[in-house]
C-alpha positions as CSV (number, residue, x, y, z in Angstrom):
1,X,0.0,0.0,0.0
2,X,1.3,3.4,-1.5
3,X,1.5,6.0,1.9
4,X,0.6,9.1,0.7
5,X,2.4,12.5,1.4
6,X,-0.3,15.2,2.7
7,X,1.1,18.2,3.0
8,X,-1.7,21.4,4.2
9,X,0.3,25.2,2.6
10,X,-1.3,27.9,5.2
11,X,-0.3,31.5,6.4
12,X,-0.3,33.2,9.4
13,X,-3.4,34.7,10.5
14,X,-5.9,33.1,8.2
15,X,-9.0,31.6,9.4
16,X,-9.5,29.6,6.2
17,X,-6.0,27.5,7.0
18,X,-7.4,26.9,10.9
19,X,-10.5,25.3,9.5
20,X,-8.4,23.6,6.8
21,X,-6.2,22.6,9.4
22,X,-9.0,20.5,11.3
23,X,-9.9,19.2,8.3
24,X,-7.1,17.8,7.5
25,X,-5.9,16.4,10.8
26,X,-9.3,14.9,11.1
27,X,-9.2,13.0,7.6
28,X,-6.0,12.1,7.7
29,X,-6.3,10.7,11.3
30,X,-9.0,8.4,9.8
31,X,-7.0,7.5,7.2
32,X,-4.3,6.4,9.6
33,X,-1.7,8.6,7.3
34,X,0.7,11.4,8.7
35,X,0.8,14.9,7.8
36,X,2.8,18.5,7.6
37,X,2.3,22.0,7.0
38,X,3.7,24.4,5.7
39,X,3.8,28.0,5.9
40,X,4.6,30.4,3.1
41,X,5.5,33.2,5.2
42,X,9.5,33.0,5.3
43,X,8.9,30.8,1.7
44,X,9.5,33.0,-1.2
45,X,8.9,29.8,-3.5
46,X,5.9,28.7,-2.0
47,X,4.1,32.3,-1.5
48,X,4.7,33.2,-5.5
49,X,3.2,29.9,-5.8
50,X,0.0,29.7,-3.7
51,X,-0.2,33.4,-2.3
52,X,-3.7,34.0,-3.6
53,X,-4.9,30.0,-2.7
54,X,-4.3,29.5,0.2
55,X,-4.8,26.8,2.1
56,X,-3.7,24.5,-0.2
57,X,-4.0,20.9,0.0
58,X,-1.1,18.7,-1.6
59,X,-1.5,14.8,-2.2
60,X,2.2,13.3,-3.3
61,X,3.1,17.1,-4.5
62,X,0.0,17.4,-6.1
63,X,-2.5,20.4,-5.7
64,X,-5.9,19.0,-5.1
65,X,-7.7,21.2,-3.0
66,X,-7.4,25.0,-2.2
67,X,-9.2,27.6,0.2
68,X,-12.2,25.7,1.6
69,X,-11.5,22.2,1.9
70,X,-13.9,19.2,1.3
71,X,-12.8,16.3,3.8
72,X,-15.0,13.8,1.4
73,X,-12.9,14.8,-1.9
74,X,-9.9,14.4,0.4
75,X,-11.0,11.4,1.6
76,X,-11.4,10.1,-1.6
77,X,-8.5,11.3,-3.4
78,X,-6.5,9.5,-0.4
79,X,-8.1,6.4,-0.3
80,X,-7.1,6.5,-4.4
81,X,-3.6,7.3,-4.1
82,X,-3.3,4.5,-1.5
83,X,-4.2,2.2,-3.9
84,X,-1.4,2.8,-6.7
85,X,1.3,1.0,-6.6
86,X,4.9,2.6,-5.4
């Protein structure tokens, strides 16, 4: 079974990321998977990047969701990327 890599992009003071950020934590708890975030703050890369999306959901370096976050696409989208093969 393939582990995906979640990774949540948020800013500082931004009450979209806090609700992503339960979200997340909450779906990927269910999926039994770890996961990390980042902020683009002190990221030049990732602010010229996802400045005007954020938060930003990223499944194996993949954008797949951005600002409000739907924990059954991300369930789903999970539960697919476990199935492919490494």
């Amino acid at each position: 079974m393939h582990i995906p890599e979640l990774v949540l992009v948020t800013k500082s003071q931004c009450h979209l990321c806090d609700a992503a950020r339960e979200t997340v934590a909450s779906v990927a708890a269910d999926a039994g998977i770890a996961w990390a975030e980042q902020l683009i703050d002190d990221d030049d890369t990732l602010r010229a990047r996802f400045a005007e999306e954020v938060p930003v959901v990223l499944v194996d370096g993949v954008q797949r969701d951005f600002w409000k976050i739907d924990p059954v696409r991300l369930r789903k989208t999970l539960d697919k990327a476990m199935t492919q093969a490494d």
